[in-house]
C-alpha positions as CSV (number, residue, x, y, z in Angstrom):
1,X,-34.6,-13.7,29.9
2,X,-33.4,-10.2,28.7
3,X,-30.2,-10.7,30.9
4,X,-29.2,-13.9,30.3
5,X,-29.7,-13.1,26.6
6,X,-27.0,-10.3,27.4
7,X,-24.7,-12.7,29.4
8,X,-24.4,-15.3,26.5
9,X,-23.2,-12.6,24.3
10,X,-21.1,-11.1,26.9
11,X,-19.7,-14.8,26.6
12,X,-18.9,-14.2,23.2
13,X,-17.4,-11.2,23.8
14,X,-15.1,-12.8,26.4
15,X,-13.7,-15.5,23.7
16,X,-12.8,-12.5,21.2
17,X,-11.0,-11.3,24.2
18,X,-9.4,-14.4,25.0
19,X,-7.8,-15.0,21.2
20,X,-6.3,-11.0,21.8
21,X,-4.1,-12.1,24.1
22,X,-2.4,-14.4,21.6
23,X,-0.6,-10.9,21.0
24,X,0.9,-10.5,23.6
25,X,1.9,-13.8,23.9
26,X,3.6,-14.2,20.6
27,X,6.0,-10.9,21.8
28,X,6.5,-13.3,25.0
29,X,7.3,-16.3,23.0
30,X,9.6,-15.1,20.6
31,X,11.1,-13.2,23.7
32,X,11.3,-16.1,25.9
33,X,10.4,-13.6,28.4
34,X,8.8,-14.7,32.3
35,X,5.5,-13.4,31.5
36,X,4.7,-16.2,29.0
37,X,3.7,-18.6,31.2
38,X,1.1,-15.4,32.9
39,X,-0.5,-15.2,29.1
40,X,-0.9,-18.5,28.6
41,X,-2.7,-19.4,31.8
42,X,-4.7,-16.1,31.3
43,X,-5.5,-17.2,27.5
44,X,-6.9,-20.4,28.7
45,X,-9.4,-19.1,31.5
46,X,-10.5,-16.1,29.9
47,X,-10.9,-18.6,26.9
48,X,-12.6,-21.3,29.2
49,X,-15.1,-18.9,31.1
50,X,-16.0,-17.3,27.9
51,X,-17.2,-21.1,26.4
52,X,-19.0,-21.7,29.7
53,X,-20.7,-18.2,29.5
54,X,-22.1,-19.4,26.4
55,X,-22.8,-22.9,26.6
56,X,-25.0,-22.3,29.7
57,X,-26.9,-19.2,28.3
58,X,-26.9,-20.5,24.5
59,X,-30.5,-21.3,25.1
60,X,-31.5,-17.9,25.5
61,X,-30.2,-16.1,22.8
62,X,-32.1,-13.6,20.8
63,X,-32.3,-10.5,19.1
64,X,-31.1,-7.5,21.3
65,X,-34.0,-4.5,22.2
66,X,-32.9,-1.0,22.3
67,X,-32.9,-2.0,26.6
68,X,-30.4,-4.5,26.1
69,X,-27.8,-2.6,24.8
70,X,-26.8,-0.2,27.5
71,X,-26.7,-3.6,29.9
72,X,-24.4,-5.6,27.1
73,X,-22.5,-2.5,26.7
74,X,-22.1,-1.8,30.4
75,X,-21.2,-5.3,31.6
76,X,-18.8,-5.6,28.8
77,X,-16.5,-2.5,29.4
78,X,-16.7,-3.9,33.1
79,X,-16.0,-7.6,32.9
80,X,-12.9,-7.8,30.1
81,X,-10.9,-5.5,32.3
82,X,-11.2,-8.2,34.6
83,X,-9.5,-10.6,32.0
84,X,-7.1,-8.2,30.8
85,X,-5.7,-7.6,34.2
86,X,-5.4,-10.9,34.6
87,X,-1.9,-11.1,33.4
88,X,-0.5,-8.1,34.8
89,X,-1.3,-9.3,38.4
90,X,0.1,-12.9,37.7
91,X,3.5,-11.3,35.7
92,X,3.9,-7.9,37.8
93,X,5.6,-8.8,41.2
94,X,3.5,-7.0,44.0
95,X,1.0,-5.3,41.9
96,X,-2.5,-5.9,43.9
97,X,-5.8,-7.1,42.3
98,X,-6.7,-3.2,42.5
99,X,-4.1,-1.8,40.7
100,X,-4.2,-4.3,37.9
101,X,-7.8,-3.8,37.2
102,X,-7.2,-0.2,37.0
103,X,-4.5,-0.8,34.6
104,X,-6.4,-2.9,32.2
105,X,-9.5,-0.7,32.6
106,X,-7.1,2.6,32.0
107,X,-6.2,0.7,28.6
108,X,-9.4,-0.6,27.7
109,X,-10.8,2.6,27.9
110,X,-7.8,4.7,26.2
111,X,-7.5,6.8,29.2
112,X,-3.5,6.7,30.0
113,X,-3.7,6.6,33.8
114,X,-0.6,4.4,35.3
115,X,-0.6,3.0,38.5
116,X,2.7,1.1,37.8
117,X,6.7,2.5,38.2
118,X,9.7,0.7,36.3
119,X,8.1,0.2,33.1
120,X,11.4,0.0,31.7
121,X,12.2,-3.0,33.7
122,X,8.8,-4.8,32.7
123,X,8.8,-7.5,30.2
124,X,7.7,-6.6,27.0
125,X,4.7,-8.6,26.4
126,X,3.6,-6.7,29.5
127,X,4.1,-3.3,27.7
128,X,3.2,-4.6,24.9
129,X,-0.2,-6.3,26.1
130,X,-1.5,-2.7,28.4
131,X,-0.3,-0.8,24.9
132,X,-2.6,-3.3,22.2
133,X,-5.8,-3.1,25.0
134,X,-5.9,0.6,24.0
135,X,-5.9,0.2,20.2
136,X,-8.8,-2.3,20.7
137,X,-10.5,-0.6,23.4
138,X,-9.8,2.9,21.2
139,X,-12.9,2.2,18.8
140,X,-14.3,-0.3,21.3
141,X,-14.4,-3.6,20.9
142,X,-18.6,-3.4,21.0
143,X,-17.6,-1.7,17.4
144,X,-15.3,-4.7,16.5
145,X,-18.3,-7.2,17.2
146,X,-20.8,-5.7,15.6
147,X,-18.8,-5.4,12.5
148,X,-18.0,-9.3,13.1
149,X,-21.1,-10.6,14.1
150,X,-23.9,-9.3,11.7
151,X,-26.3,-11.6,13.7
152,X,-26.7,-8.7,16.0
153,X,-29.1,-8.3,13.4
154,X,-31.0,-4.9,14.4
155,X,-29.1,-5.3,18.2
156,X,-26.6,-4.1,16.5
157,X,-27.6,-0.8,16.1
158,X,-28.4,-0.1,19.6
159,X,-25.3,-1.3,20.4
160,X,-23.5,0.9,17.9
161,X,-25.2,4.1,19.0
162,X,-24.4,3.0,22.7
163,X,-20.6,2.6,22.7
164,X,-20.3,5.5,20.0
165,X,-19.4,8.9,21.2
166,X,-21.1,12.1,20.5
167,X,-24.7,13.4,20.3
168,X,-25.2,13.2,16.8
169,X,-24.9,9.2,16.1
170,X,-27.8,8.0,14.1
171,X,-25.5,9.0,11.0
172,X,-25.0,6.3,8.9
173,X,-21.9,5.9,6.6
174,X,-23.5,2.6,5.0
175,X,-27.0,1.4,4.9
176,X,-26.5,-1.5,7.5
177,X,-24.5,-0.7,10.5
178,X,-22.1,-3.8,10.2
179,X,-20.5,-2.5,7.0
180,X,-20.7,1.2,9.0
181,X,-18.6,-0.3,11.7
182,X,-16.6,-2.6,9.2
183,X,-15.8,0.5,7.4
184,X,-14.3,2.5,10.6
185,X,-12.1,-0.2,11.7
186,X,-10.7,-0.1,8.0
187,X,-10.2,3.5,8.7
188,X,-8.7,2.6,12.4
189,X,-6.5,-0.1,11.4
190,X,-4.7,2.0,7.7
191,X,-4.3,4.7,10.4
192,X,-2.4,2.2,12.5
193,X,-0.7,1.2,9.8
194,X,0.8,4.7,8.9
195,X,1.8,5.8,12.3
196,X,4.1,2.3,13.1
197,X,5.7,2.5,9.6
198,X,6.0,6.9,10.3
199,X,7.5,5.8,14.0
200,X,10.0,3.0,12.6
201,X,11.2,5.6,10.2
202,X,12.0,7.9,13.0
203,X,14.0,5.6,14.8
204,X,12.1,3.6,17.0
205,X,12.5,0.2,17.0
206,X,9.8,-2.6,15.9
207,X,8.4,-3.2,19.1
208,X,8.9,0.5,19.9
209,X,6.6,1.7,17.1
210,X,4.2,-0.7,17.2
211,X,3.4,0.1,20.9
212,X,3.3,3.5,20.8
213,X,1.4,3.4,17.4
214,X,-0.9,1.6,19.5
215,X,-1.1,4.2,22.0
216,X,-1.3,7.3,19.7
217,X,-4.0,6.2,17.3
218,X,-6.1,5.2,20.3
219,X,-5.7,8.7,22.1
220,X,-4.4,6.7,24.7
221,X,-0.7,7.4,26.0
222,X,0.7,4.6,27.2
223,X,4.7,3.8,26.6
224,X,6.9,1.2,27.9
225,X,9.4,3.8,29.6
226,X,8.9,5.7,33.0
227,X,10.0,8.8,30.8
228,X,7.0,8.2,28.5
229,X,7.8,9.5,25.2
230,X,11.1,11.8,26.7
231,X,12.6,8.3,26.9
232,X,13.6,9.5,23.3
233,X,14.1,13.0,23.2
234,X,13.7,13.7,19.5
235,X,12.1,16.6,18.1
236,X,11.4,14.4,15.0
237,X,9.2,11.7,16.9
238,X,7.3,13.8,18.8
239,X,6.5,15.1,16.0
240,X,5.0,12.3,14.6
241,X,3.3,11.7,17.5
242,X,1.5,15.4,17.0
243,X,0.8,14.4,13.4
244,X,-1.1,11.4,13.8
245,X,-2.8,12.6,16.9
246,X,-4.1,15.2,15.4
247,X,-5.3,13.1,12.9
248,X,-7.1,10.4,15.3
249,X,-8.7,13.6,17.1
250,X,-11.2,13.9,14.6
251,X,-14.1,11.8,13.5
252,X,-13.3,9.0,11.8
253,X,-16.4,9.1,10.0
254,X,-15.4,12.0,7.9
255,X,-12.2,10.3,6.3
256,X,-15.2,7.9,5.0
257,X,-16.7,10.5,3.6
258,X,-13.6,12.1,1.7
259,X,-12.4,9.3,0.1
260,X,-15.8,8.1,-1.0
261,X,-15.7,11.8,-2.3
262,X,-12.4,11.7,-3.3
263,X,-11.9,15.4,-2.0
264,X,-10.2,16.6,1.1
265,X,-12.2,19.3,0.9
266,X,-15.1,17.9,3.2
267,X,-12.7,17.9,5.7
268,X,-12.0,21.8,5.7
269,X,-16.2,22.3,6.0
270,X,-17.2,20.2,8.5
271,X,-17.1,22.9,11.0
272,X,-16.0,20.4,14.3
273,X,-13.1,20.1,12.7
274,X,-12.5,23.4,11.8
275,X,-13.0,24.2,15.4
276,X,-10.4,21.7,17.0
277,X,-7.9,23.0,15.1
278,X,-8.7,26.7,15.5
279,X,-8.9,25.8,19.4
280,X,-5.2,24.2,19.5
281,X,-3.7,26.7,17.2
282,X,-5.0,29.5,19.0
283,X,-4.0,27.4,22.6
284,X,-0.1,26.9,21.2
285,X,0.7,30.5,20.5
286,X,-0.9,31.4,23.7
287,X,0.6,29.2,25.7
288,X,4.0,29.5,24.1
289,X,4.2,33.3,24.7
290,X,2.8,32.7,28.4
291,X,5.9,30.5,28.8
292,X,8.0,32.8,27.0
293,X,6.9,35.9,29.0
294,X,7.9,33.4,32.0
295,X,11.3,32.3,31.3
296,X,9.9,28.5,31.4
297,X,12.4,27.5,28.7
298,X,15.5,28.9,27.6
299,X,14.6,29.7,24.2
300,X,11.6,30.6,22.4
301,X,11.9,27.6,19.9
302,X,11.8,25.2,23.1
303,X,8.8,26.8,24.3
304,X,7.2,26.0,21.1
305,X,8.3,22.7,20.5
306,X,7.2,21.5,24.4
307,X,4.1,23.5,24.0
308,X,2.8,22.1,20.7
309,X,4.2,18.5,21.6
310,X,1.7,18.7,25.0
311,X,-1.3,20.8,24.6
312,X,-1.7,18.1,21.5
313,X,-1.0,15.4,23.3
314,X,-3.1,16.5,26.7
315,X,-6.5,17.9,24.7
316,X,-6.5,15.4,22.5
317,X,-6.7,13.2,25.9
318,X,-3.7,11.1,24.7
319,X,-1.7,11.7,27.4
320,X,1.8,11.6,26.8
321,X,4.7,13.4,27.9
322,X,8.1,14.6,27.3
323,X,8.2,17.0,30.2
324,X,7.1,17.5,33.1
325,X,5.1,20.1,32.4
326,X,3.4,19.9,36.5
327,X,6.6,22.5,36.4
328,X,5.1,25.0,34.0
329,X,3.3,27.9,35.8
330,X,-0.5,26.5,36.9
331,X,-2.1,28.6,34.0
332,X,-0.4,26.9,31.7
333,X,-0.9,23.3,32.8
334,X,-4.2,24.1,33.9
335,X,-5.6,25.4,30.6
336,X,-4.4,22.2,28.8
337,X,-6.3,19.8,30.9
338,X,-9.0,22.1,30.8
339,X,-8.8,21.5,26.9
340,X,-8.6,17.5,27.7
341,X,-12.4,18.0,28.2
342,X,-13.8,19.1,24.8
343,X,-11.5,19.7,22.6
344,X,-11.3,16.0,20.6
345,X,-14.1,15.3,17.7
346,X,-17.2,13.3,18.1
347,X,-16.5,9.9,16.5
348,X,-12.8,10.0,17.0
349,X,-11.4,7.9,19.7
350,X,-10.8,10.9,22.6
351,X,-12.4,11.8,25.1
352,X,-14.1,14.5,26.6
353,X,-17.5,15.6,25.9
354,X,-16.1,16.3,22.3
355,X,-16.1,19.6,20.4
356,X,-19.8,19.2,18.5
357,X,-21.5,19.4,22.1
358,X,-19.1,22.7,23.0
359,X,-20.8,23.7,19.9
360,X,-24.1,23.5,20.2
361,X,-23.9,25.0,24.0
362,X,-22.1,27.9,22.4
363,X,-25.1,28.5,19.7
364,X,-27.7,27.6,22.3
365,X,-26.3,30.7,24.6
366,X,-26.4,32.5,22.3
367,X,-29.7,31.7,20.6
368,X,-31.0,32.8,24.3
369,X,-29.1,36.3,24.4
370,X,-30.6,36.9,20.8
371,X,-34.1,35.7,22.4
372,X,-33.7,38.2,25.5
373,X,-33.6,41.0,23.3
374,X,-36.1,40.2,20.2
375,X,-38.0,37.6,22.0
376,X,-40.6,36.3,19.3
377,X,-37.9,35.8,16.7
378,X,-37.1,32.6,15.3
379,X,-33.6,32.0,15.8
380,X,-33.1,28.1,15.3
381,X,-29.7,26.3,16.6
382,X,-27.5,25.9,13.1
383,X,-24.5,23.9,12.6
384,X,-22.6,23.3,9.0
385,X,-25.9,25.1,7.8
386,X,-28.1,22.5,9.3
387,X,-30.8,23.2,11.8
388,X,-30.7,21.1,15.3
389,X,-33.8,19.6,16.4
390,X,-34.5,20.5,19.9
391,X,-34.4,17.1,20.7
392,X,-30.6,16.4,20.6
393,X,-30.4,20.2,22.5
394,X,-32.3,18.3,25.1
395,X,-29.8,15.4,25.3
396,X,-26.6,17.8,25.0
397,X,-27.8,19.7,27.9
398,X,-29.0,16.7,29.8
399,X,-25.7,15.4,28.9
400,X,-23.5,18.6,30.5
401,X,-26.0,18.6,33.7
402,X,-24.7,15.2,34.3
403,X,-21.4,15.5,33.2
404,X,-20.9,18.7,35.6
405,X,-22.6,16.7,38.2
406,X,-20.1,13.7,37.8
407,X,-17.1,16.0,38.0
408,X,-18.2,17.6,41.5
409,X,-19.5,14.4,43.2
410,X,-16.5,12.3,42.2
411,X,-14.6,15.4,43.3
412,X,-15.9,15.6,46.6
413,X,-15.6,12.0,47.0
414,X,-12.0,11.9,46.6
415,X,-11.7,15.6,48.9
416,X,-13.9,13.6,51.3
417,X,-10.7,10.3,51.1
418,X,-8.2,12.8,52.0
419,X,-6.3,14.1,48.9
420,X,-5.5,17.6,48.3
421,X,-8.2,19.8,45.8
422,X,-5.2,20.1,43.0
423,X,-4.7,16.4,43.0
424,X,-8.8,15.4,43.5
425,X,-10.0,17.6,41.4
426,X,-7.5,16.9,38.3
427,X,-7.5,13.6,38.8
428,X,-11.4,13.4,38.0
429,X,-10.6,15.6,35.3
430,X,-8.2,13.0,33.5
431,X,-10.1,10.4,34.6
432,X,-13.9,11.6,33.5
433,X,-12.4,12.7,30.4
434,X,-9.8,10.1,29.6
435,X,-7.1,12.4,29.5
436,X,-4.2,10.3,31.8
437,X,-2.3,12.3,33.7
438,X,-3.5,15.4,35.9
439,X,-1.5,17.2,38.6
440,X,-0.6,17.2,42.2
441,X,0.3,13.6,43.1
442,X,-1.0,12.5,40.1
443,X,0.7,14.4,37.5
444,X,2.9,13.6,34.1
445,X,6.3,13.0,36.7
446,X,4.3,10.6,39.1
447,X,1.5,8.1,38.6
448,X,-1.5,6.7,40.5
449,X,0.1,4.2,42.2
450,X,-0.3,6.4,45.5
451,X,-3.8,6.6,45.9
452,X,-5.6,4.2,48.3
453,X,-7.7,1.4,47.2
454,X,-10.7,3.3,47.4
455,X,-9.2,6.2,45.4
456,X,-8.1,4.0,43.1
457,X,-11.7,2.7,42.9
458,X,-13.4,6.0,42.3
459,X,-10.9,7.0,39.8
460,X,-11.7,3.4,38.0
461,X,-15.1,4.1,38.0
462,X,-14.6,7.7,36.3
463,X,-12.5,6.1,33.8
464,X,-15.6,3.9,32.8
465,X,-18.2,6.6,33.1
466,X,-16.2,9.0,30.9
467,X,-15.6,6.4,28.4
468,X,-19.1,5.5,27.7
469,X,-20.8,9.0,27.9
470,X,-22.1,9.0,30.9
471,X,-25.8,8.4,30.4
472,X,-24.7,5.1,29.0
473,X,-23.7,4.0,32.5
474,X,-25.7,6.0,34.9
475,X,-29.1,4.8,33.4
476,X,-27.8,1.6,34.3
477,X,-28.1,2.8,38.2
478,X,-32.0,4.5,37.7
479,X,-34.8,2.0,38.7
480,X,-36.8,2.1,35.9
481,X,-34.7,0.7,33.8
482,X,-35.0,-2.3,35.7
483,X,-38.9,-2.3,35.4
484,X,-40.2,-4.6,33.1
């Protein structure tokens, strides 16, 4: 009963899908591009197995339990890929069932990772279609139905705590969780707003700024052009691009809470914040005068302006490039991936195990040094003045035994397939962590398209584990979830 209850909403969520690609479709209409004939037959099936879904199952609908949630959540962010590779493999010549579905999943789950070359070439429904899959896959679409479909009823909730990052999510911005997810796609969408309107007035065109603006305010990285945001060269749009990634790095919760409060200043306190932005400043000047010591760039103002441009762009897990900074010495690169993996908030749309649970592992260290030495004092885990219960400690460091796990089983996996550690172990990296490129043969100049199947596979299922924490998809896999 439980999982059929959970495949007639899955059904549901299949016919939302289905009326998103009317996007793309308009671009290929108004275009009168070849892939419009791809969108339209893809409209119609995902829009016809999405009405059988749930016509067969509408019997069994009913409330969700806290169980059903992980299962609805899981099976979603696995099945709609399916759909939204659909047209890619019917309008990309030669691009296998493999590749597509890594495509769609790399945009549904803002992660950036390409397996396609000539995007320049592509039509630009296609562009435009992998680019609008990682605005709505940014805040997840499980965040779009809930705010939709209030007959979740208290489903809703377990479903909002499941596809939400972070350890701290029972935080409420409303008293019913609809209007609290209602209220962040406001957020998303004025954000969206901005950066197209910020992009157009920078030079890009129409189309231009609204696919990009798709792929910044998601913290995805995606762009039409092989060159990814170098297509353009302009100091003035990549700075933009820093701007409102930097603004869609942190929770999305606490621009909510300022203008409710009027005041900016809640901002400034909340000390996750505080912290990404000490982190990047602090990793800009030291990678700048690294590459300066180095000769990297001619100048010192070059240094700064690829530096700042990428170690935004790569912690904030967006992705994007205007250099090929696999060129840079392998400090350099290395530290900015290595940023990819905690730097974003909790709440925004990155990835990573988010800054809050770097936090709390900091404190908790040294809450154990402090016990060493005076070892019946109470010394509590604090953050923004707050005591943390022991109980989330449990679940962050629960959390970071798996996620450690994760990175060296996938690793060795990959090792074990026959790549070379640089490009295995990076390429978990961005994948895990939804960060897009790594290094190797899968760095900022290259793409995935030269892994194997299988690679391909394992670095499809990293994508998904990353993007829903982990624990959300592995407890999926433990048998007594399974028991009634």
């Amino acid at each position: 009963m439980g999982a059929l209850a959970v495949t007639a909403l899955v059904g549901r969520m299949v016919l939302i899908f289905a009326l998103l690609l009317l996007v793309p479709l308009g671009f290929a209409l108004s275009a009168h591009d070849p892939a419009e004939d791809a969108f339209i037959l893809s409209a119609a099936i995902t829009a016809g197995t999405g009405l059988a879904m749930s016509l067969l199952t509408r019997s069994f609908r009913r409330e969700l339990l806290p169980h059903d949630g992980f299962l609805l959540v899981g099976l979603t962010w696995a099945v709609l890929p399916l759909f939204g590779a659909l047209p890619l493999w019917l309008a990309v010549p030669g691009l296998s069932a493999t590749d597509a579905y890594f495509e769609a999943m790399s945009a549904f789950t803002a992660t950036g990772a390409t397996a396609l070359s000539g995007l320049d070439e592509l039509p630009r429904s296609v562009n435009v279609w992998r680019c609008f899959m990682m605005l709505v896959g940014g805040l997840g679409i499980i965040v779009l139905a809930v705010a939709i479909l209030p007959l979740l009823g208290v489903g809703g909730s377990q479903l909002f705590k499941t596809e939400t990052a972070g350890p701290l999510k029972d935080q409420k911005l409303t008293p019913r969780i609809a209007d609290t997810a209602r209220a962040l796609w406001v957020i998303y969408v004025l954000l969206a707003v901005l950066c197209t309107l910020a992009y157009r007035a920078g030079g890009m065109s129409w189309a231009d700024a609204f696919m990009h603006m798709c792929s910044t305010v998601s913290l995805g990285g995606f762009s039409p052009y092989d060159a990814s945001f170098g297509h353009f060269d302009s100091p003035l749009l990549e700075a933009i691009a820093v701007v409102f990634m930097l603004l869609s790095g942190i929770n999305l919760v606490m621009y909510f809470v300022a203008l409710r409060g009027r005041s900016l200043a809640v901002l400034w306190r909340n000390p996750e914040i505080r912290a990404f932005y000490a982190v990047l400043s602090a990793s800009i000047v030291v990678i700048t005068l690294y590459l300066t010591w180095h000769d990297a760039h001619t100048t010192f103002w070059e240094a700064l302006r690829r530096t700042a441009f990428h170690v935004v762009s790569v912690a904030t897990t967006t992705g994007y490039a205007s250099y090929d900074y696999a060129q840079w010495p392998m400090f350099a690169s290395l530290l900015m991936i290595l940023l990819g993996c905690f730097a974003t908030c909790a709440g925004s749309t990155g990835g990573g195990i988010k800054m809050v649970r770097m936090l709390l592992l900091l404190k908790q260290a040294q809450r154990e040094l402090v016990r060493i030495v005076h070892p019946s004092a109470v010394n509590p885990v604090v953050l923004g003045g707050r005591a943390v219960g022991d109980r989330v400690m449990q679940s962050v460091i629960a959390y970071m035994m798996m996620y450690g796990a994760s990175l060296v089983g996938l690793t060795m996996i990959l090792l074990f397939s026959g790549l070379d550690v640089v490009t295995a172990f990076t390429a978990v990296i961005a994948c895990v962590n939804n960060i897009g490129p790594g290094l190797g043969q899968v760095g900022p100049a290259v793409n995935y398209g030269g892994l194997t199947d299988f690679q391909t596979w394992v670095c499809t299922f990293a994508m998904l584990l990353g993007r829903l924490e982990l624990l959300a998809v592995l407890v999926l896999f433990t048998p007594s979830f399974w028991r009634r």
